[in-house]
N, C-alpha and C positions, 0 to 999 in steps of 0.2 A: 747138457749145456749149462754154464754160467749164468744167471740172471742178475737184473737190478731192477731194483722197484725206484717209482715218481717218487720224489719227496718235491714237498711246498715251496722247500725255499730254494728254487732253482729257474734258471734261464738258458736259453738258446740265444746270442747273438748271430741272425743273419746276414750274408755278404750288404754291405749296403750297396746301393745301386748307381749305377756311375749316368746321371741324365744329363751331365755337362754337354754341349756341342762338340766338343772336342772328347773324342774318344779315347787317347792319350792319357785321362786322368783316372783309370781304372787305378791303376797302380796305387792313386790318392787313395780313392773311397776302401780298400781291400785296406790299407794301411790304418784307415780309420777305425774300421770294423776290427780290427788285431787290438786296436791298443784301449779301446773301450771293453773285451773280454778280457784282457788282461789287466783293467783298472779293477773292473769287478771281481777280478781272479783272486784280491785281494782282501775279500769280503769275507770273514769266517763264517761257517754254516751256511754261506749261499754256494748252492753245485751252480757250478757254470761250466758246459759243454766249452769243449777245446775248440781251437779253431779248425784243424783237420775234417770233425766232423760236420761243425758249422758252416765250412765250406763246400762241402760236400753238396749243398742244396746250392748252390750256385748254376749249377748242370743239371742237378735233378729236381724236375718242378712234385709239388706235393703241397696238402692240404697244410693249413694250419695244425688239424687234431692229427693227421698222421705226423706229422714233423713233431709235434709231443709226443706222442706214443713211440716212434723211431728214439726218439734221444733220453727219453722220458725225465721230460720238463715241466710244470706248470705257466709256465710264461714263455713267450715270445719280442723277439725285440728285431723290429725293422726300418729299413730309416732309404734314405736317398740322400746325396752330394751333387749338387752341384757347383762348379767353379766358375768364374766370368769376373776378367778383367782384374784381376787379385780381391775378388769376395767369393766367399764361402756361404753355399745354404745350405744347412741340414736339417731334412726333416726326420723326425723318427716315431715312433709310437709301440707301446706294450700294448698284447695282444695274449688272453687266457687260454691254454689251450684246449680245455675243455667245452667250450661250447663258440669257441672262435671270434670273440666279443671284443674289442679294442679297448681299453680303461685307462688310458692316460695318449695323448699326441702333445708334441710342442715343436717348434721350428727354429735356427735361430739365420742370423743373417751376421756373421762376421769379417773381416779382415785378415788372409790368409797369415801375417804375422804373428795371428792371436791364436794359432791352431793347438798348441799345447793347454791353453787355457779352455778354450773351447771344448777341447776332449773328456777334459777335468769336470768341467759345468754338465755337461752333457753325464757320465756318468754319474757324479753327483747326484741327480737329479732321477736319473732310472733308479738310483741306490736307493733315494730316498721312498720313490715311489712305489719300488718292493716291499721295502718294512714297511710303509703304512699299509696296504693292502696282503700281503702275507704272514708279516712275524718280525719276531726282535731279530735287529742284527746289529755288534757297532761296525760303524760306519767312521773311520775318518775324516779328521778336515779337505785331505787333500788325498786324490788317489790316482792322479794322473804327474810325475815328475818329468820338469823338461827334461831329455835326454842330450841336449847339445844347444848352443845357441846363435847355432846358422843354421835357419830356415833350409838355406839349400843342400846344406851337407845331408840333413834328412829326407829331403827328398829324394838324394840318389838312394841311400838307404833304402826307405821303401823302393824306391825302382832295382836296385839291389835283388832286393826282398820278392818284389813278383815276380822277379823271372827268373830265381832262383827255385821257385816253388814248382816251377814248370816241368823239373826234372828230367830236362835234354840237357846235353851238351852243347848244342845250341848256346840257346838261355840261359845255363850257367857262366857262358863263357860272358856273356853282359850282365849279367850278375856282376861279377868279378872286375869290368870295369867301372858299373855303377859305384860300386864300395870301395874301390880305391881311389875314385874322386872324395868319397863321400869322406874319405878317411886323411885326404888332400886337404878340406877342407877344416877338419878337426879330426886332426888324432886321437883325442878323448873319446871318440863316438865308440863306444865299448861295441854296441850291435854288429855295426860295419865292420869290425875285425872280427867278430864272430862269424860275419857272414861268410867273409873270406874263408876261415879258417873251413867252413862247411862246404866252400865251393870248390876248393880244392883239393879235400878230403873226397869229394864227390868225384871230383875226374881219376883222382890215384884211382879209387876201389872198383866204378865202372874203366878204367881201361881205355879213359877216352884223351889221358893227355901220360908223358912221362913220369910213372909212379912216384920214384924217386925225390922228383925236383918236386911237386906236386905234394907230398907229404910233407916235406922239408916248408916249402910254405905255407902250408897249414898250420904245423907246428910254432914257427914264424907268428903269425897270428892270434896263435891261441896265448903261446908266452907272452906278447903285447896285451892282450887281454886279460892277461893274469898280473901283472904289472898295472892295472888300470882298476880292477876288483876284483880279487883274489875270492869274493863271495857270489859272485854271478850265477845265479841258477844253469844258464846257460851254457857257459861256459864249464862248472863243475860236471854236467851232464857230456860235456863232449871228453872230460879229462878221465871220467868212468872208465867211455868206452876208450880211449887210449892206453888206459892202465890193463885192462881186462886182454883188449885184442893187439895191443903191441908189445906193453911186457909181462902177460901174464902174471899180474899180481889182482890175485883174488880180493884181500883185502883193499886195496887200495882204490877197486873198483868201486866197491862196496862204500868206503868212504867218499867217495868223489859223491857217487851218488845221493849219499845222505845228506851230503852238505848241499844238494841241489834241491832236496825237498824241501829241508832246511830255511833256503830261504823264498822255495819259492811251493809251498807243500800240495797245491791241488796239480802239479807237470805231470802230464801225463806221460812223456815220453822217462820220465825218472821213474815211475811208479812200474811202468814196464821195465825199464831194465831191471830193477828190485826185486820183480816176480820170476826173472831170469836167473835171477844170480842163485837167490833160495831156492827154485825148482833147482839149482845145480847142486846145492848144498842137500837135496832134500828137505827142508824143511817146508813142506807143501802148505802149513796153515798159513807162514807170511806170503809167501810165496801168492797164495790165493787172494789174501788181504790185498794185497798191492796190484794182482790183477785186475781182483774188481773195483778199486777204486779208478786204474784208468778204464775199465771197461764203462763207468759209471760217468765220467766225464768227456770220454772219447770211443763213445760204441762203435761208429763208421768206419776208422781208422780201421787201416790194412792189417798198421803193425799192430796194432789191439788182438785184431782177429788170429793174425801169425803167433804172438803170444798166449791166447786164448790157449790155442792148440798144440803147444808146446809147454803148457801147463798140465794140459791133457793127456799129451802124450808122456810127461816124466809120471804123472801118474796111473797109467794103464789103461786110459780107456781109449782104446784105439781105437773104436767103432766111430767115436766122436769127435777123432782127431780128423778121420777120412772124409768126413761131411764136411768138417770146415773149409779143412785143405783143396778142397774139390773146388768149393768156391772162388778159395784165392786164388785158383790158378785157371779159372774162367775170367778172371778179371784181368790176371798177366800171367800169361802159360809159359813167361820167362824167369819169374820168378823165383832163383835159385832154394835159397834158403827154405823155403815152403815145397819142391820139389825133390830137397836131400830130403827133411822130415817125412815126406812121402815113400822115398824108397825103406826109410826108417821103418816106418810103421809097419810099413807092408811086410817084411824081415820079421819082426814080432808076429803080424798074424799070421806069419808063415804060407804066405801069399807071394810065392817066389818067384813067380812066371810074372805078377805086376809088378814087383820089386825091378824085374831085370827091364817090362816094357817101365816104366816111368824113368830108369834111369836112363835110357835109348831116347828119351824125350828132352835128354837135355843139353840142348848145346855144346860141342866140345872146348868153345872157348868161352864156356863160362862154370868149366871144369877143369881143375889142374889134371894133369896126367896121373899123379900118384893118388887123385883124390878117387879116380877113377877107380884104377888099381886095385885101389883098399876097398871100394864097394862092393865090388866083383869075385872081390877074396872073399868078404866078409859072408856073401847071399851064399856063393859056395860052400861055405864051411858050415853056415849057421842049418843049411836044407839039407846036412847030412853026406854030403860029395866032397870033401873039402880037393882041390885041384894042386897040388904038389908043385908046378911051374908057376902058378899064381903066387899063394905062397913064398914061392924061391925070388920070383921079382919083387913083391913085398919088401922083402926084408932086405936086398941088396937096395932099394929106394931108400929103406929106411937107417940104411948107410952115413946118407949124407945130412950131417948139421940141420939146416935147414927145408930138409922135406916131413913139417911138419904134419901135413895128411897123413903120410905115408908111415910116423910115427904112433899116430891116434888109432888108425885103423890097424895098428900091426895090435895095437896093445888090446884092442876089440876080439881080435883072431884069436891071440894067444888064450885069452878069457875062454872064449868058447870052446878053443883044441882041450882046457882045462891045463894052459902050461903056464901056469901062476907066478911061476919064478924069472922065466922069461918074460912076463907082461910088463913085473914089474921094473926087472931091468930097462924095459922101455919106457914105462913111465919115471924116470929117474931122467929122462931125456929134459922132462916137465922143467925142471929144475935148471938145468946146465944151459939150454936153448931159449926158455925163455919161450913154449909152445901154449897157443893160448883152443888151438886144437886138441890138444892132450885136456887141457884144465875144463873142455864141454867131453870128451870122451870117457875120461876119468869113470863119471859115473853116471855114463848113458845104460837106462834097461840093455842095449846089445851086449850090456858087459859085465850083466847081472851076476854071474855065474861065481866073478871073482869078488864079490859084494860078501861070501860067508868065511874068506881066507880071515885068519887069526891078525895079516898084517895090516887089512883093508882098513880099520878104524885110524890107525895110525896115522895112513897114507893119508886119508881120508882129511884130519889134522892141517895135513902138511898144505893139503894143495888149497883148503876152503877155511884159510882162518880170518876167524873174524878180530880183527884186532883191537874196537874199540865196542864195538857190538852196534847194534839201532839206537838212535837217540829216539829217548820216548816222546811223541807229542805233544806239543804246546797248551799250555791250558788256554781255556778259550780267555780273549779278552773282557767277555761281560762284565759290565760295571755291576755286580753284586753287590744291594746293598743290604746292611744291615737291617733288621727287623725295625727294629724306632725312627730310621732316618725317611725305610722304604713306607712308613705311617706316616709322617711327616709330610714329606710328600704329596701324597695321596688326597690327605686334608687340605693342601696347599690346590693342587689340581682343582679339588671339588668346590672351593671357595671361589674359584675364580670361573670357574663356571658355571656356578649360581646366578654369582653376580656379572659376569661379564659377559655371557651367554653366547661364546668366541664360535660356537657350530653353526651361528645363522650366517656367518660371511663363509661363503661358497668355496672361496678360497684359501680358506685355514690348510695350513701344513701342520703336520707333530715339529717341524725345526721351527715355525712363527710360536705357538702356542710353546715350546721349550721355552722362548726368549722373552715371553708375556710373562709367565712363570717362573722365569730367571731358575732354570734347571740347566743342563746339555740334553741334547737330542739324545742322546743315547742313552740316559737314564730316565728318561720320560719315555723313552720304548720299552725300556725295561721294566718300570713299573707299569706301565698298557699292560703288558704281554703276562706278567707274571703274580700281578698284585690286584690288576683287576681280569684279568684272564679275555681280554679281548684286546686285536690288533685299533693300530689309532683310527683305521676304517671302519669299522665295527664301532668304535666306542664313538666316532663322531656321527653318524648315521644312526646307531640307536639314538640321542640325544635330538637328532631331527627329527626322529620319527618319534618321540615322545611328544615334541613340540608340535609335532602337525598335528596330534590328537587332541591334544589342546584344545587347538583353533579351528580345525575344520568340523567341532560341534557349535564353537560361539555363534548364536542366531547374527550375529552384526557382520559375519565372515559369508553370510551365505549367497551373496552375492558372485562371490569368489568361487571362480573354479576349484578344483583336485589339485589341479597341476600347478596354477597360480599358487595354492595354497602350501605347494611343496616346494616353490622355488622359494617363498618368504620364511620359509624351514629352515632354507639353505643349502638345498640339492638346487644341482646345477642340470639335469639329467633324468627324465623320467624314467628312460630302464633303471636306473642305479634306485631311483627313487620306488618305483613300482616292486623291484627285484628285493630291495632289501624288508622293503614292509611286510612283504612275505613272508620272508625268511623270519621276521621279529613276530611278526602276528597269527601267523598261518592262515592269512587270507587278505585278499586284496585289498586297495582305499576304499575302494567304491561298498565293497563286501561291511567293512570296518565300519562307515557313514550310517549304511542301513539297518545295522545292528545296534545303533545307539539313536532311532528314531523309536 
């Protein structure tokens, strides 16, 4: 199995809680929770878990420290909504997940017109209270943007948005009117076409509405949405998979893709397809890089898992592909995609009698006819029987234009019969049709065989090129400064904290103390972190706890408690106060007092 280790500077955003009286506003608080993980999505070097899996605990109750360890996070972030009369309260608070300790709560009470700004504040404010407590990060001025400026266009949006998630037919189908109110009300609303564009991609592929008409208006939507920002994460992430599975252009999927990391680099549904596309190219190091970074942001997810093992399995270890797959198909025994990979695998480990029972498991109308066909051909030919009328229907299917299964699995057979010149005659279909089944078949293990023919490189070429290649990663935006300026600095800091002695007010932030100091917040983190090698937590806390040693020997203080004498330090908090003296002294106040009698 794939692993990921905790790293520091990372968060879990939980669903927030909807305690409105009216039940109705779930939709709000889910909408809130999305756009403050995706404010913070925009933080370099902070992991922030996806919504998928953040969501995930909505349904499943669990600990503090297991929901770290499940996501592997150091922090936690949980809040509540409620609405009344057009005001907003939100509470929230960070929570460690190592010993389950709460280290920051605030609340606020707004004006539901003020809800873009509200969102903004509110992340702001968790941003800030990471970097002083974990590490350097920059942080922008502003990380919440209005997306529209009708209130109510956005709230169909999110309503949109929750019952699209819901993934019935149902629910999509109010989706779908949510978002063309939404989109009634501003056509700018980039999201609400997107939505669209996803809700009715969702009924063509499940079969739950007119394929045809239902593609058509997707499409509809996406080109409005490309017309609106041609740079959308979002949006480049659905043009991928349109390039890949409707006109089988390998490259262009591969482009679509990148320009959806591009502008949006920690997406985890981009970073899966990217691990797709390389496991198809072979090239299993990117391939893996891009797995485990959505693994690393979006563990829970299905399609993580589905991925996972389809990583797995382009690589050979099938023993590990049938553990995972067991799972996903205990959690939906309909699930197609995870069910071929299953008959897949089984064929490799030449486990032919579960090959034929797990195909028998699946739905026939969530099986094309030729898709069938070709499976059936394939288990036969691969266990040594191959079946001659099988076979003979095979290829009379794979006759027509459009029976792309029936072309994929012909070109599987012939691999295996070892009739190389016929496969590739079929694979030339790749080309003319426009098969985006051929372009996964191509260079499936079932078709290893044709993998040492002298033309396979060529082919190989033809069907997986890369046209512009991976754009390389962004350098980080840290304000790096120079050696004299980052001294500079340093001495400016420690002057003013001599003299201005800014750690006894309880209150001090590293962005107050920036503006005392006439620095930005983000190069006063950077010098904490790198110049004096401690977060603005750490360095403001040692300086109390220097000053409480001070004071709690002077004979004139001894009237004065510990604790009295920790809050005139500037702790607001005897765990924090108790906890960190420790950590500075290796032993407690009271331990510290008696050792200097």
């Amino acid at each position: 199995m794939l692993s990921t280790d905790k790293t520091k500077l990372s968060i879990a955003v939980l669903p927030f809680i909807n305690i409105s009286r009216a039940g109705e506003h779930e939709y709000f608080c889910d909408g809130i929770t999305e756009e403050i993980i995706n404010a913070l999505s925009k933080i370099r070097r902070l992991k922030v878990i996806s919504r998928t899996s953040s969501f995930y605990y909505k349904d499943h109750k669990a600990s503090i420290r297991e929901i770290g360890n499940a996501l592997q996070v150091s922090v936690i972030l949980e809040g509540s909504v409620r609405i009344s009369d057009g005001m907003l309260r939100i509470s929230a608070q960070l929570i460690n997940t190592e010993d389950d300790s709460p280290f920051w709560s605030d609340s606020w009470d707004r004006r539901m017109e003020n809800i873009f700004d509200i969102q903004d504040e509110i992340s702001l404010l968790i941003a800030d209270q990471l970097r002083e407590h974990l590490g350097h990060m920059d942080i922008s001025d502003r990380l919440v943007e209005r997306p529209t400026q009708n209130l109510n266009a956005y709230e169909y949006y999110l309503k949109g948005r929750f019952h699209f998630l819901k993934w019935n037919p149902e629910d999509v189908s109010k989706a779908i009117e949510a978002f063309d109110k939404a989109v009634a009300m501003d056509d700018t609303l980039i999201e609400a076409h997107l939505g669209l564009a996803d809700s009715y991609s969702f009924l063509a592929v499940a079969g739950f509405a007119p394929r045809e008409t239902s593609w058509n208006k997707a499409i509809e939507s996406i080109n409005t949405a490309k017309a609106l920002d041609p740079g959308n994460a979002n949006l480049n992430y659905m043009l991928a998979n349109q390039a890949f599975f409707t006109e089988a252009s390998f490259s262009s999927a591969m482009n679509y893709a990148q320009k959806s990391l591009d502008r949006k680099p920690d997406y985890a549904e981009a970073h899966q397809f990217m691990s797709f596309l390389y496991a198809l190219r072979g090239d299993m190091k990117k391939s893996k890089k891009h797995l485990l970074y959505a693994r690393s942001v979006d563990p829970l997810s299905q399609e993580t898992k589905f991925y996972e093992a389809y990583y797995l399995y382009r690589s050979g270890h099938y023993s590990q592909v049938i553990d995972i797959l067991e799972v996903l198909l205990e959690e939906n025994p309909k699930n197609t995609p995870v069910l071929i990979v299953s008959v897949y695998t089984r064929i490799k480990e030449r486990q032919f009698e579960k090959a034929i029972e797990t195909l028998d498991l699946i739905p026939r109308e969530l099986l094309t006819p030729d898709e069938e066909l070709g499976l059936r051909c394939l288990i036969s030919v691969t266990a040594g029987h191959p079946d001659p009328a099988l076979i003979s229907d095979l290829e009379v299917q794979a006759r027509e234009s459009n029976a792309h299964h029936a072309h994929a699995y012909l070109f599987m057979v012939y691999s295996e019969m070892g009739k190389n010149d016929e496969a590739y005659a079929v694979l030339d279909r790749l080309f003319e049709n426009h098969s985006s089944i051929l372009l996964l078949g191509f260079s499936d293990p079932l078709a290893e065989k044709i993998f040492k023919d002298d033309r396979y490189d060529e082919y190989h070429s033809r069907v997986y090129p890369l046209a512009n290649g991976e754009t390389k990663p962004q350098k980080s935006s840290e304000p790096i400064l120079d050696e004299r300026t980052a001294r500079r600095f340093v001495q400016k800091l420690n002057e003013y904290i001599l003299a201005e002695e800014p750690y006894l007010n309880p209150s001090i932030t590293l962005r107050l103390l920036a503006e005392y100091i006439n620095i930005h917040p983000n190069q006063l983190s950077w010098v904490l972190n790198q110049c004096i090698g401690q977060n603005f937590n750490e360095f403001i806390n040692q300086l109390r706890v220097e000053h409480f040693k001070k004071i709690v020997v002077d004979p004139s203080n001894s009237h004065i408690s510990i604790l009295g004498l920790a809050y005139e330090s500037g702790f607001n908090s005897k765990t924090v106060f108790n906890t960190h003296f420790k950590k500075v002294e290796g032993m407690t106040p009271s331990q510290y007092l008696k050792s200097r009698k």
